[in-house]
C-alpha positions in Angstrom: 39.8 32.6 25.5 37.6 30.1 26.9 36.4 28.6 23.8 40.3 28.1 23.0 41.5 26.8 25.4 38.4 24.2 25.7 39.5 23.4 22.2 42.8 23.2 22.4 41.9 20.3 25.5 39.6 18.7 23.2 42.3 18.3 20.2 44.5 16.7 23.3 42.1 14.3 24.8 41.2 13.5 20.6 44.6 12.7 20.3 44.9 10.3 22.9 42.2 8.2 22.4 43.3 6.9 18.9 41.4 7.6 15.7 38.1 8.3 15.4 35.4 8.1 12.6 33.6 11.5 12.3 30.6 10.7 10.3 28.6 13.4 9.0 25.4 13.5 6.6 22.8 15.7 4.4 23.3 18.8 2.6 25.5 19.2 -0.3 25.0 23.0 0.0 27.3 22.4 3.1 29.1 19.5 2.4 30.7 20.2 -0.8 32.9 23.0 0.6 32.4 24.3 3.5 32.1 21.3 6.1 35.3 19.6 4.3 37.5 23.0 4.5 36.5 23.1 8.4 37.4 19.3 8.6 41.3 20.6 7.5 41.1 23.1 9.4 39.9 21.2 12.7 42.5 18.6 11.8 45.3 21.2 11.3 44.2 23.0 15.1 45.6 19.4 17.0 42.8 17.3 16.1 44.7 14.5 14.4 43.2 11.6 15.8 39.5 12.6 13.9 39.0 11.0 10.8 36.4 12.5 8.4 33.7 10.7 6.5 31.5 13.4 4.3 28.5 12.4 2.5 26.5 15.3 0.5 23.8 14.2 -1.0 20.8 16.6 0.4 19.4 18.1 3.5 16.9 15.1 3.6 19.5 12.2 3.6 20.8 13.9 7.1 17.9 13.3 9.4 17.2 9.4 9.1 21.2 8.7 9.2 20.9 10.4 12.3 18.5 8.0 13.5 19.9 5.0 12.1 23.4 5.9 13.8 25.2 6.1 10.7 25.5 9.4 11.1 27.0 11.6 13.8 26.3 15.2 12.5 23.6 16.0 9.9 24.0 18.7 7.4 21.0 21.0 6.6 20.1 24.3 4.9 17.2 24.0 5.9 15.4 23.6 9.3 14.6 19.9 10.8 10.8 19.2 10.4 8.4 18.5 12.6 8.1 14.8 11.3 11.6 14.3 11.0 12.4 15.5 14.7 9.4 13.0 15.6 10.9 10.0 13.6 14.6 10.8 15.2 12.8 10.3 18.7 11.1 6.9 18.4 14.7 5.8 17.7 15.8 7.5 20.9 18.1 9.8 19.4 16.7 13.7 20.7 18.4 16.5 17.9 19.8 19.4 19.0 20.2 22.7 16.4 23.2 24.6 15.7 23.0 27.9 13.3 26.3 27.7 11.7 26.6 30.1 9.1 24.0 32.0 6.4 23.8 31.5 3.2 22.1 33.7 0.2 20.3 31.7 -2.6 21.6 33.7 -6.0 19.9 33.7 -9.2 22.6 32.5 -12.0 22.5 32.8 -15.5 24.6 31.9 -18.6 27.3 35.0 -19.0 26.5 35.6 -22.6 22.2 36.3 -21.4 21.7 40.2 -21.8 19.9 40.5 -18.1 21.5 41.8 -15.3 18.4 42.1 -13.1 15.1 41.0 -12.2 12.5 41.4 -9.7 11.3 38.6 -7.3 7.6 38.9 -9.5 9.6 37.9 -12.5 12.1 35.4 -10.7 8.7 33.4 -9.4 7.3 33.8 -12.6 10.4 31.7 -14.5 10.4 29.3 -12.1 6.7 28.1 -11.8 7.1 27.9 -15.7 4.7 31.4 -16.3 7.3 33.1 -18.3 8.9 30.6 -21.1 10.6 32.3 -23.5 13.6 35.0 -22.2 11.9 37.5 -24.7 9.2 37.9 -21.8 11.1 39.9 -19.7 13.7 41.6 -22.3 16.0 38.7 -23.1 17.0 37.4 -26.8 14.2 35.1 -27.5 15.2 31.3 -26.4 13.1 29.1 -24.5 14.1 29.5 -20.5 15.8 26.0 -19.5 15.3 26.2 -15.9 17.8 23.9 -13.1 16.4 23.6 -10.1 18.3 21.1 -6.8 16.6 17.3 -6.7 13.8 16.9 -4.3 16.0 15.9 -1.5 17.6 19.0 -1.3 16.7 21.4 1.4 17.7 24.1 -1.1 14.8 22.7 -3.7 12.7 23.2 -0.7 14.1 26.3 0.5 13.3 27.8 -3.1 10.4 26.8 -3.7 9.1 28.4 -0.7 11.3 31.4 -0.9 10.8 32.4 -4.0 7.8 30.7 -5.7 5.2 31.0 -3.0 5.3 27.3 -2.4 3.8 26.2 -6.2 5.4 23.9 -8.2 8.3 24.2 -10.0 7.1 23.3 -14.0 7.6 19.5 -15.1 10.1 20.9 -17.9 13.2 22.0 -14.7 16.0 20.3 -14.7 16.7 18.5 -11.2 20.5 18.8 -10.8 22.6 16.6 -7.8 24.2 19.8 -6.4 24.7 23.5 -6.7 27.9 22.9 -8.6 26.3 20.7 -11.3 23.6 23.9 -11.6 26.3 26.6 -12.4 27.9 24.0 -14.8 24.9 23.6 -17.1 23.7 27.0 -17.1 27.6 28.0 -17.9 27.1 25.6 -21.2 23.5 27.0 -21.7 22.6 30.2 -23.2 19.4 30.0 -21.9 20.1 29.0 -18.7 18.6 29.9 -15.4 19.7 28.7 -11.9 19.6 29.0 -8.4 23.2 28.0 -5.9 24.3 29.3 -3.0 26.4 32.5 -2.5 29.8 30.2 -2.4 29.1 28.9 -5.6 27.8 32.0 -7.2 30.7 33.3 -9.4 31.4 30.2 -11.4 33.1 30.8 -14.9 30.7 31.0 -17.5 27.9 32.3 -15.4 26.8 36.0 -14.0 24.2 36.7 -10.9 21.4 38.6 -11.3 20.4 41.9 -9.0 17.1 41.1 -7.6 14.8 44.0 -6.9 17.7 46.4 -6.6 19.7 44.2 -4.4 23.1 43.2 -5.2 23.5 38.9 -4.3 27.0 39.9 -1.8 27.4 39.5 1.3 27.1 42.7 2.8 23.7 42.8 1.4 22.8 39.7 3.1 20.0 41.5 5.7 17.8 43.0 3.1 18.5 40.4 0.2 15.4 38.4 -0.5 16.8 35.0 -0.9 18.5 34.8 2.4 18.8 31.6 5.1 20.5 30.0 7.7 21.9 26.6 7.6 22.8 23.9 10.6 24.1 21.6 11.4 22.5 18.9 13.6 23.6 16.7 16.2 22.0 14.5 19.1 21.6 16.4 22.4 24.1 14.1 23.7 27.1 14.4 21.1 30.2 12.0 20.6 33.1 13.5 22.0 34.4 14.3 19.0 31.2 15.6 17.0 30.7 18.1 20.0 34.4 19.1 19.7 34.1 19.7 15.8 31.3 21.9 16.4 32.8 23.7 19.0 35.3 25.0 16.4 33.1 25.8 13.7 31.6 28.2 16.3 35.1 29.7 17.2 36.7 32.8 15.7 39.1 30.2 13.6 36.1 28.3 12.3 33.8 31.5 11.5 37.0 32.6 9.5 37.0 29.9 7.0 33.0 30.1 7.1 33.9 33.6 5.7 36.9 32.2 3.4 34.6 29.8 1.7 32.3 32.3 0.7 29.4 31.7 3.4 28.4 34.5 6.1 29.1 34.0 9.9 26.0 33.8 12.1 27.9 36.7 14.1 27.9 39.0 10.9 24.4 39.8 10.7 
């Protein structure tokens, strides 16, 4: 009840104040989704006076537009690093961490590929460009077209420690812009393999892959291989209305549409 009713006198005080810019920054894991659905969401609980300005273009872009001011809430999928927290304090701004939601990192491939499974021995071998051809591992023979996130996504970083033991991924991966543009190519690729996150996992034209046993669903989230947690993060001193927006994602209404989307509330595990 408290969290409600502290809401519910944010959205008023929100209101009367006039519009505001809401500017938030970083990872298109979150940002292409999830952040906008809680935006509607916020807006339709009484917050009319926030206006929403949602930028997803990696995990990295969050951190220095959080310096520079241009941001008031970063995105991330993965966690702040030590040189990023460092830069973000000799432009007085001090970051605070919030653990929004988890995620799970599921291998995609095209629907027509005769795999249903692999194990994480094989799934590093693929993407550190070991195994090449899909007749490796009991595929139709076809040269493995690996897409991989750009470099300034946490989730390229994310993966590459997760599952590759922090190599390299092979010069011949495709860097795609977002998860969405992953499951799109390996949906027009018969040799396609790809990584996205759970939310963006069933996309026509594509199937997940069992990894060691281990179904990529939710419910499977605490012994699946590939899992994370994402945040969101904020200076320690928060506008008004950034610290209200957060506020909701945290409440039960806000964990719901985490759910809804196709993410995993931090109270679920």
């Amino acid at each position: 009840m408290k969290i409600i009713s502290t809401l519910f006198a944010t959205a008023a005080l929100l209101s009367m104040a006039g519009a505001q810019t809401l500017s938030i920054k970083g990872s298109d894991t979150l940002g292409a989704k999830l952040i906008p659905q809680l935006a509607e969401g916020f807006k339709a609980a009484g917050n009319t006076g926030v206006k929403f300005e949602i930028a997803a273009e990696g995990s990295t872009t969050a951190f220095p537009a959080l310096a520079n001011g241009t941001a008031q809430i970063g995105m991330s999928s993965r966690k702040i690093k030590d040189d990023e927290r460092t830069f973000c304090r000799t432009k007085g701004v001090y970051i605070k961490e919030h653990g929004i939601c988890h995620d799970m990192l599921v291998v995609i491939v095209n629907k027509n590929s005769p795999l249903a499974k692999l194990t994480k021995d094989q799934v590093a071998k693929i993407f550190t460009g070991q195994i090449k051809d899909w007749s490796e591992i009991g595929g139709a023979p076809g040269k493995i077209s690996i897409y991989t996130r750009n470099t300034s996504s946490g989730t390229y970083k994310d993966w590459q420690k997760l599952a590759m033991g922090g190599r390299d991924y092979p010069s011949s991966s495709l860097k795609m812009a977002g998860n969405e543009q992953i499951a799109q190519e390996v949906a027009k690729n018969k040799n396609g393999i790809g990584y996205v996150g759970l939310a963006y996992s069933k996309t026509a034209g594509t199937k997940t892959i069992v990894i060691d046993g281990v179904e990529p669903v939710a419910q499977n989230a605490k012994k699946y291989v590939y899992a994370r947690l994402c945040y969101l993060y904020a200076p320690d001193k928060p506008t008004a209305e950034a610290q209200a927006f957060m506020d909701y994602i945290e409440s039960s209404a806000g964990q719901d549409i985490v759910r809804k989307v196709g993410f995993i509330p931090v109270k679920d595990l």
